[in-house]
VODORO-478922 format. One line per 2 residues: number of its first residue (from 1); their letters; for each residue x, y, z of N, C-alpha, C. Coordinates in steps of 0.1 Angstrom, whole numbers. Example, Ala and Ser with C-alpha at 12.3 -4.5 7.8 and 13.67 -1.06 7.14 Angstrom:
BEGIN
1) AS) 132/-57/78/123/-45/78/132/-33/78; 128/-22/71/137/-11/71/129/0/79
//
This chain:
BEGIN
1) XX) 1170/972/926/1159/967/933/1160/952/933; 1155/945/941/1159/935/947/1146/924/941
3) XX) 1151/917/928/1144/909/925/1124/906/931; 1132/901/945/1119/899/952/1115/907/962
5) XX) 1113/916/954/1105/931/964/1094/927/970; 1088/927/980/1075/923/979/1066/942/982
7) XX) 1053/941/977/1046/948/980/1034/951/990; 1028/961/995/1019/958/1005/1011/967/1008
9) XX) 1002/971/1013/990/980/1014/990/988/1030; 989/999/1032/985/1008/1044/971/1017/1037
11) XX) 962/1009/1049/947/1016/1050/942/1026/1060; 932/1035/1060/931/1042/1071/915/1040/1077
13) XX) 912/1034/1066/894/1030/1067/886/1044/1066; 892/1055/1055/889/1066/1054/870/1069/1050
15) XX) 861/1076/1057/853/1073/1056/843/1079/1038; 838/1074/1032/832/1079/1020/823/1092/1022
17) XX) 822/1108/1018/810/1114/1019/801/1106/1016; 791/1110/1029/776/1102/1025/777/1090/1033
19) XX) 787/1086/1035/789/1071/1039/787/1069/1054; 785/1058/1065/793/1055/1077/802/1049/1078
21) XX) 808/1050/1091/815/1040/1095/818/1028/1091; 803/1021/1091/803/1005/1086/807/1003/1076
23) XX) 800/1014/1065/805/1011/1051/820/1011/1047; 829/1025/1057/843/1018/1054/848/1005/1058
25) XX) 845/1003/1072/849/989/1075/843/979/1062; 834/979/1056/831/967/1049/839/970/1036
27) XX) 841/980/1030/850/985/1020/867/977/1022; 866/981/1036/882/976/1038/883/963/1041
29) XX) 872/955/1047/874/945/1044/872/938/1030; 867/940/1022/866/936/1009/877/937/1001
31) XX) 884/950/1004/898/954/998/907/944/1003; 908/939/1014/916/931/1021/919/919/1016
33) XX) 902/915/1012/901/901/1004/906/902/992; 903/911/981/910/916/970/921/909/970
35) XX) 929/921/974/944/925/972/950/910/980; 945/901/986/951/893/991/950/881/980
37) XX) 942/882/966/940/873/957/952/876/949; 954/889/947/967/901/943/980/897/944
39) XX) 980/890/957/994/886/960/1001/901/968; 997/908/976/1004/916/981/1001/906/995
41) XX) 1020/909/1003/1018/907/1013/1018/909/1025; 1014/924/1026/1005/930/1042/995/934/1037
43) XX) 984/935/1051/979/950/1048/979/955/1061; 977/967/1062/982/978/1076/973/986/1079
45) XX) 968/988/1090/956/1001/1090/963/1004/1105; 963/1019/1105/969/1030/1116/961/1033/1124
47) XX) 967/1038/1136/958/1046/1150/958/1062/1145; 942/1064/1147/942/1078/1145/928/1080/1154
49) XX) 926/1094/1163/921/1094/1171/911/1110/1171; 896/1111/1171/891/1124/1172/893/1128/1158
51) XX) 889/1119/1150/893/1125/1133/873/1117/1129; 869/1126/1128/852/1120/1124/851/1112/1110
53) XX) 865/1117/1103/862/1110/1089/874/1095/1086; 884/1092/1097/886/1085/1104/887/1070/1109
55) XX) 879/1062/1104/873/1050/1110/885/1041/1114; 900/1042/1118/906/1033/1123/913/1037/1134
57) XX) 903/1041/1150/908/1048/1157/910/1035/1168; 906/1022/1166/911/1011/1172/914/1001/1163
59) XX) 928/995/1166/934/996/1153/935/976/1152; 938/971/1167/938/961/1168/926/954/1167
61) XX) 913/958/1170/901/955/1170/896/956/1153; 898/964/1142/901/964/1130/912/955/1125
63) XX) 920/951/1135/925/938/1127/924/927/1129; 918/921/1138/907/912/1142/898/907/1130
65) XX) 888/920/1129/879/919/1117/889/914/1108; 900/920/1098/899/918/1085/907/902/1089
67) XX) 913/901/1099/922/887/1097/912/878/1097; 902/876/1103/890/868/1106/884/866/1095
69) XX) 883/876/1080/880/873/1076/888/874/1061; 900/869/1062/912/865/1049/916/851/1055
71) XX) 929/848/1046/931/837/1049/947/834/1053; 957/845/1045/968/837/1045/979/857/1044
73) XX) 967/865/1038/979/880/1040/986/884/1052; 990/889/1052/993/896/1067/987/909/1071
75) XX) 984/907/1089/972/918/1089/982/927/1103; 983/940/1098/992/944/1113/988/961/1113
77) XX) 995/967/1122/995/982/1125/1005/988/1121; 999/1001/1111/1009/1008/1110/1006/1029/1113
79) XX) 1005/1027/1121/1009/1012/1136/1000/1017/1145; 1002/1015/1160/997/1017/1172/1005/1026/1174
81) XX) 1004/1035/1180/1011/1047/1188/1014/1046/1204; 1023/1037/1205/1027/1033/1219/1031/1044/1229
83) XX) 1030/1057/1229/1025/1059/1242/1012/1067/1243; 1004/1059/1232/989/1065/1241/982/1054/1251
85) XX) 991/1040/1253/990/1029/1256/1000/1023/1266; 998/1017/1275/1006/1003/1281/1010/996/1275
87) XX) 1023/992/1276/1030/983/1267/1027/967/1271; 1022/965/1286/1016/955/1289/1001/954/1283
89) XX) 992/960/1279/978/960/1271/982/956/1254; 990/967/1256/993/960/1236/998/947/1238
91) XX) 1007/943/1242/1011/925/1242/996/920/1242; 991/925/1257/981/917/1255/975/911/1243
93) XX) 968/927/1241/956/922/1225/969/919/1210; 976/922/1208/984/914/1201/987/897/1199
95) XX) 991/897/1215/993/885/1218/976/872/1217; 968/880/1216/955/878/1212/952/877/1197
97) XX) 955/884/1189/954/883/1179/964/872/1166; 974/868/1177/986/865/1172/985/847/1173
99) XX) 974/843/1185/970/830/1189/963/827/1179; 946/834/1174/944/834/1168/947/833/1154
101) XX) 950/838/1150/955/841/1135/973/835/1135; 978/824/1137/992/820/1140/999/828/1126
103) XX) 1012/836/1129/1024/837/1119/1016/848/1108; 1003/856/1112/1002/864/1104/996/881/1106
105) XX) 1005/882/1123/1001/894/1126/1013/903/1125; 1012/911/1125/1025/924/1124/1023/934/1131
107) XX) 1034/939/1142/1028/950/1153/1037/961/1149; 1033/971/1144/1041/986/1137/1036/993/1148
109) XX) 1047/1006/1153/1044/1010/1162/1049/1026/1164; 1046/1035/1167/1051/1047/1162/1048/1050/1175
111) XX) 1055/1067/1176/1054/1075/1188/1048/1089/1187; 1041/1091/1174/1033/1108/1174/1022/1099/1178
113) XX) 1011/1110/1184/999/1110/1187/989/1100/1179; 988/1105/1167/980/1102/1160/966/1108/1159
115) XX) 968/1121/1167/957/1130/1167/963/1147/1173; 955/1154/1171/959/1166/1182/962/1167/1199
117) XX) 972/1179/1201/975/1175/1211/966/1174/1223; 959/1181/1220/946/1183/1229/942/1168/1234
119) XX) 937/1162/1223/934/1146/1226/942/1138/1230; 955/1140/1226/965/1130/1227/970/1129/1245
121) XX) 967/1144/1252/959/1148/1264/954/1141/1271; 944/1137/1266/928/1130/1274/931/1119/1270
123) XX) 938/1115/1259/940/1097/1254/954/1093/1272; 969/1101/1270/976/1097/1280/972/1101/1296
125) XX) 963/1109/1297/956/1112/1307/967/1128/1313; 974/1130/1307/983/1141/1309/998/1138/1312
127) XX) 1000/1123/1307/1015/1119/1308/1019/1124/1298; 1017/1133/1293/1028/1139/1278/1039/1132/1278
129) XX) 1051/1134/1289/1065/1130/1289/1066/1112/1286; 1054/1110/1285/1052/1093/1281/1058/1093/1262
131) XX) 1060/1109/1261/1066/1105/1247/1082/1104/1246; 1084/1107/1255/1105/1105/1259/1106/1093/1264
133) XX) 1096/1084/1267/1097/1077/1275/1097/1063/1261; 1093/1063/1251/1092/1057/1239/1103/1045/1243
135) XX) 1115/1050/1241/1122/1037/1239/1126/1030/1251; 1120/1034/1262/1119/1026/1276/1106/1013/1274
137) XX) 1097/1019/1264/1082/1013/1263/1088/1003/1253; 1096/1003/1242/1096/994/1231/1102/981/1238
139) XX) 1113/983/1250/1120/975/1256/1108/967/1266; 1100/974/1272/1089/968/1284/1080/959/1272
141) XX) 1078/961/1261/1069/956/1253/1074/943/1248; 1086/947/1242/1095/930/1240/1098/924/1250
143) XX) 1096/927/1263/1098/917/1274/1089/909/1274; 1079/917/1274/1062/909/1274/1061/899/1266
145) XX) 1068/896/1255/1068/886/1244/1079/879/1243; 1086/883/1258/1101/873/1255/1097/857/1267
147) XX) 1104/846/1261/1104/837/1270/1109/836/1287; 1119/843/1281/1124/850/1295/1119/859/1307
149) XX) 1104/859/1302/1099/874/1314/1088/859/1322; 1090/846/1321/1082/838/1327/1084/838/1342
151) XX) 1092/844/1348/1095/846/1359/1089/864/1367; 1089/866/1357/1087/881/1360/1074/887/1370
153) XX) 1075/895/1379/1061/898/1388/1048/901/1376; 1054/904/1367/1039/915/1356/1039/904/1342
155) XX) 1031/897/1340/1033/891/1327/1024/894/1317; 1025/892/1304/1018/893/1293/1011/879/1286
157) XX) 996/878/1286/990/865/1283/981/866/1272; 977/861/1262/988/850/1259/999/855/1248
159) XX) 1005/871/1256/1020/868/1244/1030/865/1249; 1029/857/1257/1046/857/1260/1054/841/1254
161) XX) 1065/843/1248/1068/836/1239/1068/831/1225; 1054/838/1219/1052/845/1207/1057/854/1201
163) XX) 1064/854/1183/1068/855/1178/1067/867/1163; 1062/876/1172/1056/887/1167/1066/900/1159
165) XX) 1065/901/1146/1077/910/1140/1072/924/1148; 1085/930/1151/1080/943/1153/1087/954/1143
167) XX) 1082/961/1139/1083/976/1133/1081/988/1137; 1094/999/1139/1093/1008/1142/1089/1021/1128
169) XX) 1080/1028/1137/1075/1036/1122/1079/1052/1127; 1081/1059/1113/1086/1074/1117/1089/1082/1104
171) XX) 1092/1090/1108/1094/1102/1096/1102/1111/1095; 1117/1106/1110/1128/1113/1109/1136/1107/1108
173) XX) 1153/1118/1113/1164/1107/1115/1163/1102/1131; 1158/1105/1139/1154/1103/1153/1148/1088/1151
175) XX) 1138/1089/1147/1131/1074/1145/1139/1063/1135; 1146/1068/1123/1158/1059/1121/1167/1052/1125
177) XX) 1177/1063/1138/1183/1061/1140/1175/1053/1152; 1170/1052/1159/1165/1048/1171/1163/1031/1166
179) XX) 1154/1032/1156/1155/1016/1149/1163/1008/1143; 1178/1019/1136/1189/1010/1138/1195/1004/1151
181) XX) 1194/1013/1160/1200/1013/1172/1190/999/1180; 1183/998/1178/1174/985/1185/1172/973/1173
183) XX) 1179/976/1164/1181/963/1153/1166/958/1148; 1154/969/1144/1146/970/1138/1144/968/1127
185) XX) 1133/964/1120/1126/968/1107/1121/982/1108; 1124/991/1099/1120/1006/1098/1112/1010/1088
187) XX) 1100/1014/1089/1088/1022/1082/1091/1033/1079; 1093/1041/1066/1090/1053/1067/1081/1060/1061
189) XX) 1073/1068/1064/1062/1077/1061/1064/1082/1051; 1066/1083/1036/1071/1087/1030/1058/1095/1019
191) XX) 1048/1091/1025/1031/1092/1017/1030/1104/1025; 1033/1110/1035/1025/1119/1039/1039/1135/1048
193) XX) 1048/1123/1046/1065/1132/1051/1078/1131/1044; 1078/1137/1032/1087/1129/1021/1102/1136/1025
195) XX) 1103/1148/1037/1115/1158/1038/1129/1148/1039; 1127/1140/1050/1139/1133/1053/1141/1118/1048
197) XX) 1133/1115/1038/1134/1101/1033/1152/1097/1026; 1153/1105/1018/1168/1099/1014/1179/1098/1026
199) XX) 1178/1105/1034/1186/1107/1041/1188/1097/1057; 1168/1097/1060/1167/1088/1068/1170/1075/1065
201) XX) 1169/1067/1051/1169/1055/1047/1187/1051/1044; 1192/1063/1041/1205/1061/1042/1216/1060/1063
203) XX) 1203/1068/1069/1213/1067/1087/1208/1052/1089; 1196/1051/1085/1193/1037/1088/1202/1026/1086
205) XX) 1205/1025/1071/1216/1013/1070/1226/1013/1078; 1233/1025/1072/1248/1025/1077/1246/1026/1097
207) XX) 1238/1028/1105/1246/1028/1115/1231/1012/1121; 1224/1005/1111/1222/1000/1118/1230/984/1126
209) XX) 1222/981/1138/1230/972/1149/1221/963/1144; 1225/946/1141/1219/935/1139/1217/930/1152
211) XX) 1201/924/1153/1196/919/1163/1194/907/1160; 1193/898/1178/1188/881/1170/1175/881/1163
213) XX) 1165/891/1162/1151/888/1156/1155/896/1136; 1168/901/1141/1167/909/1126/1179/912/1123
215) XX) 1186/898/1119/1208/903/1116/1208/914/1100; 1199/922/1093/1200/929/1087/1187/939/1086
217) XX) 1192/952/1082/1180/962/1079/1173/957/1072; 1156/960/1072/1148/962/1064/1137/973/1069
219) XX) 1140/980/1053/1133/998/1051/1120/987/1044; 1112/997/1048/1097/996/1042/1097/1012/1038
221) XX) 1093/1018/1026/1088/1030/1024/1071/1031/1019; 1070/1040/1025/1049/1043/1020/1049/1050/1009
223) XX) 1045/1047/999/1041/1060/989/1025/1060/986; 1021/1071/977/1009/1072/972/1010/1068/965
225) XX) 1000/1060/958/998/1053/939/983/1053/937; 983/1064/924/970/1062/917/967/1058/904
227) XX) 964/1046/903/968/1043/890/958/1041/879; 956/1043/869/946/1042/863/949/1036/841
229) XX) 938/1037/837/943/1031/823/950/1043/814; 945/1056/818/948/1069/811/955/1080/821
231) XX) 964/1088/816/963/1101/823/951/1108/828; 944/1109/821/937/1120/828/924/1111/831
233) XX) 922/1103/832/911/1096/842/920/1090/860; 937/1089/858/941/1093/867/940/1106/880
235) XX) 940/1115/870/941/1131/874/930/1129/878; 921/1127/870/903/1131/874/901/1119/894
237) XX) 905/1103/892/905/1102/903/913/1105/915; 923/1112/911/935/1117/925/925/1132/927
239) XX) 920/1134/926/910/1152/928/904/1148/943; 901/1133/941/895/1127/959/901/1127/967
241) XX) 920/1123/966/925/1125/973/932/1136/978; 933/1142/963/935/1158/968/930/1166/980
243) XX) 915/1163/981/909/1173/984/909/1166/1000; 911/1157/1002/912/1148/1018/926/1154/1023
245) XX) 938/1154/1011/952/1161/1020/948/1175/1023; 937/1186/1011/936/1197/1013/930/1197/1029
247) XX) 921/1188/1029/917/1190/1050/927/1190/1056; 940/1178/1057/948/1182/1061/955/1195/1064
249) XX) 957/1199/1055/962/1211/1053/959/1224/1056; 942/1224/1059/938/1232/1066/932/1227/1083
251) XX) 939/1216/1085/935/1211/1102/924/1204/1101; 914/1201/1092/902/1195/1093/901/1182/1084
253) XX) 890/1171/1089/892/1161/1088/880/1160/1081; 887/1158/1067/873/1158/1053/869/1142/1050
255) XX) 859/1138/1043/859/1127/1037/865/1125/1021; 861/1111/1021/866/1112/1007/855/1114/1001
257) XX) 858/1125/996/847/1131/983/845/1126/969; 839/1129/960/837/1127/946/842/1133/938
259) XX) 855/1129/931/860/1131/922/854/1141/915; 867/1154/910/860/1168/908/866/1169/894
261) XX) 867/1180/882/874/1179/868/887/1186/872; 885/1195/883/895/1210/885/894/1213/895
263) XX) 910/1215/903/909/1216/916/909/1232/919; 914/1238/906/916/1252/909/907/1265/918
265) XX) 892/1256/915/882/1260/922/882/1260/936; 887/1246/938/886/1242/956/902/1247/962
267) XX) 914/1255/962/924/1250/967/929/1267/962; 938/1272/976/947/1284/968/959/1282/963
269) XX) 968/1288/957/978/1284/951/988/1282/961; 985/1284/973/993/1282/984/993/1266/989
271) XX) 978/1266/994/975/1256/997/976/1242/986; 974/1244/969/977/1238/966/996/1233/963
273) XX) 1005/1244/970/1021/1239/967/1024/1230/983; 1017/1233/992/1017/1225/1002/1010/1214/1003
275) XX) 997/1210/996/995/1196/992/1009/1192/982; 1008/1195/974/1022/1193/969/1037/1187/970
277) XX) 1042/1197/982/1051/1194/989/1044/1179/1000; 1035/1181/1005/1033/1171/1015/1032/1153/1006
279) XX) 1030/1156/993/1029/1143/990/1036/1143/977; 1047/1148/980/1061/1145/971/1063/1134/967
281) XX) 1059/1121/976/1062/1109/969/1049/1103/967; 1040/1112/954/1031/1104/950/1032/1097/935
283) XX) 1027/1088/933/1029/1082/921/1014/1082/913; 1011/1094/907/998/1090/900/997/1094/882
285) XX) 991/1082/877/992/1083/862/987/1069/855; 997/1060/848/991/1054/838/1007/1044/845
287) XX) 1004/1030/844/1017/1026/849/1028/1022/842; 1025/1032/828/1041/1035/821/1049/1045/822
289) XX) 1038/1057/829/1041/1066/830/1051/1068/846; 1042/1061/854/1055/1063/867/1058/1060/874
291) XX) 1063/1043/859/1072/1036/863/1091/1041/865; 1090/1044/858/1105/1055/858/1107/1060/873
293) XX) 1097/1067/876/1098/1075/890/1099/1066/900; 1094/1057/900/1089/1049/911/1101/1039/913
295) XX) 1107/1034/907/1123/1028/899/1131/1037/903; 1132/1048/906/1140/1059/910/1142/1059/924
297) XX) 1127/1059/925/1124/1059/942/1127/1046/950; 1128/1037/944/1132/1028/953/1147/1021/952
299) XX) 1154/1028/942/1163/1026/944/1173/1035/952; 1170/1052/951/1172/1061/960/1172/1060/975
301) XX) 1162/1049/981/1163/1045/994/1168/1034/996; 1171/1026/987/1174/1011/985/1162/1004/995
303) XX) 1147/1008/990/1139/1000/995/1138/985/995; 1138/977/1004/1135/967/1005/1118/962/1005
305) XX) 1109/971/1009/1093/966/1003/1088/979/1006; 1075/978/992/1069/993/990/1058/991/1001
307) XX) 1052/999/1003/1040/1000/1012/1028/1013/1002; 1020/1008/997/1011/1015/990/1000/1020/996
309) XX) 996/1035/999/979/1037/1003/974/1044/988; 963/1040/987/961/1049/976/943/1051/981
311) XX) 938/1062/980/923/1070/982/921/1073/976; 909/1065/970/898/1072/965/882/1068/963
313) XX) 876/1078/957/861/1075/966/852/1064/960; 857/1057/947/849/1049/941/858/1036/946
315) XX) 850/1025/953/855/1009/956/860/1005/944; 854/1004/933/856/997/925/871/1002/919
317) XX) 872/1015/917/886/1024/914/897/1020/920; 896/1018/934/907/1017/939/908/1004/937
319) XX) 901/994/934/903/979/931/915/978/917; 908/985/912/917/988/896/927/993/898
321) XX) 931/1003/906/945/1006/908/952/999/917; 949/993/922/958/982/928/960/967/923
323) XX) 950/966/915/954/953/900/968/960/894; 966/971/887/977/978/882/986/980/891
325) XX) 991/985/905/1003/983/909/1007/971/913; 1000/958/916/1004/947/913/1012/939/901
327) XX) 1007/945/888/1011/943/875/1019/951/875; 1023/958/876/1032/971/877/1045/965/883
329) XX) 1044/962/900/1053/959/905/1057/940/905; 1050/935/894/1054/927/888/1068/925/877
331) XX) 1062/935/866/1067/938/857/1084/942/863; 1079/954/871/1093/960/879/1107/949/886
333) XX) 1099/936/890/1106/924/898/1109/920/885; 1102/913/872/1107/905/863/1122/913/859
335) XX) 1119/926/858/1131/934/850/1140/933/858; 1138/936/870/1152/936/885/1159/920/883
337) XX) 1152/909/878/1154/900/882/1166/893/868; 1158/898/855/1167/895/845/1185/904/845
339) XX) 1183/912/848/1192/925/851/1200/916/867; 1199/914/870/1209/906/886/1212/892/880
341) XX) 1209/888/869/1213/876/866/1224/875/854; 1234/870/859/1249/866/853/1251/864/840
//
């Protein structure tokens, strides 16, 4: 691990039972301010669409809010779903957010839906094939933002000439290989698609192409982290998150609920090996306990920066566990750092 890892946060603005809308937004903004005292340096909230429990189904306009109101983190998408969109509209409001807020926006950008297909329907108006069309869009998008499109019939205001990192995000070797091939920074989903992670983070290096905005790879991986002072007040707060992947798992879009003693009650043994499997790279416990694993994991990908979501239903909890993986992935840098040194 590379001395100076940095770490960083992906939110979804998941809504609390009992709760609204607003209250996640204000949650997430608070979290925002936190973790930015923390010293983590993103935070990320995603496009997700026709999900009631949900609250980050406009993703740019959510970043607005929390940038407006931090000072120095970095505020970006992980990501927008570029083809439920114009690649001339996203510059736009990027290029908007980017004036504003100088040197601290980040545009992450994926090609699934981010909802069912049904919606994803009514979102492209019935251009489905706008999903083959992906790496035609990433090229129309960097034009928008290149100095060079000042001439161009169609321009992008105010991003053009602005200096915006882009990230491609995914969960295969398709999306790997696609962001070596365009000399990308690569995201992978590793919190919610853990199948192809070793393998994807290994096509990535080896066949990636250095670009002028990016002469070497850099892998971002997502994991889950729940961290707490004991084991089993861990266990007891991952039961919230459990029970949000169990909607998952059955198509439906739960809140985050209140922490339960036993999930045995809520989940079949089916359904609980497929939460399971779906969140293979979770990290929850006490943070001596999964530091080992987590040390494992990022050296298995040869991550270059973690990306942390962690859910669950008490504010104050999730505050605590992210003090702890800050301390955590403190500790982890001090040791990488003594250990590289001669």
């Amino acid at each position: 691990m590379d001395p100076s890892t940095p770490y960083s946060i992906l939110d979804l603005a998941i809504l609390r039972e009992g709760y609204d809308a607003r209250d996640a937004y204000h949650r997430t903004l608070d979290l925002t301010q936190q973790v930015e005292q923390m010293g983590f340096k993103r935070f990320w909230v995603a496009e997700h669409h026709n999900m009631a429990n949900v609250a980050s189904s406009a993703p740019t306009l959510l970043m607005g809010y929390l940038a407006q109101g931090t000072q120095h983190i970095r505020i970006g998408s992980g990501g927008i779903m570029l083809p439920n969109h114009s690649p001339l509209m996203v510059a736009e409001q990027i290029g908007f957010l980017e004036t504003l807020y100088p040197g601290r926006i980040d545009l992450g950008l994926g090609r699934a839906p981010g909802t069912d297909q049904r919606t994803a329907a009514v979102l492209r108006r019935g251009r489905m094939e706008s999903i083959q069309e992906f790496p035609n869009d990433l090229e129309d998008l960097k034009s928008y933002f290149s100095e060079d499109n000042w001439d161009a019939p169609v321009r992008a205001f105010p991003a053009e000439g602005l200096q915006v990192p882009m990230f491609l995000l995914g969960s295969s070797l398709y999306s790997a290989g696609l962001a070596a091939k365009k000399g990308m920074p690569y995201v992978f989903a590793s919190h919610f698609a853990p199948s192809h992670f070793s393998q994807a983070a290994h096509f990535y290096r080896v066949n990636f192409t250095p670009s002028a905005e990016n002469p070497k790879p850099y892998f971002i991986a997502c994991v889950n982290m729940i961290l707490a002072e004991s084991e089993e007040r861990a266990q007891f707060l991952a039961s919230s998150f459990y029970q949000l992947a169990l909607g998952i798992v059955r198509g439906k879009s739960y809140p985050l609920k209140q922490p339960i003693p036993e999930m045995r009650a809520v989940w079949t043994e089916r359904e609980e090996a497929a939460v399971e499997n779906m969140l293979a790279y979770s990290f929850i416990g006490t943070p001596k306990s999964v530091r080992p694993a987590l040390e494992r994991f990022i050296a298995k990908g040869y991550v270059d920066e973690l990306m942390v979501s962690c859910n669950m239903y008490d504010h104050g909890d999730s505050l605590t566990s992210y003090r702890l993986v800050r301390n955590l992935m403190l500790k982890i840098r001090k040791n990488a750092y003594l250990l590289d040194k001669p």
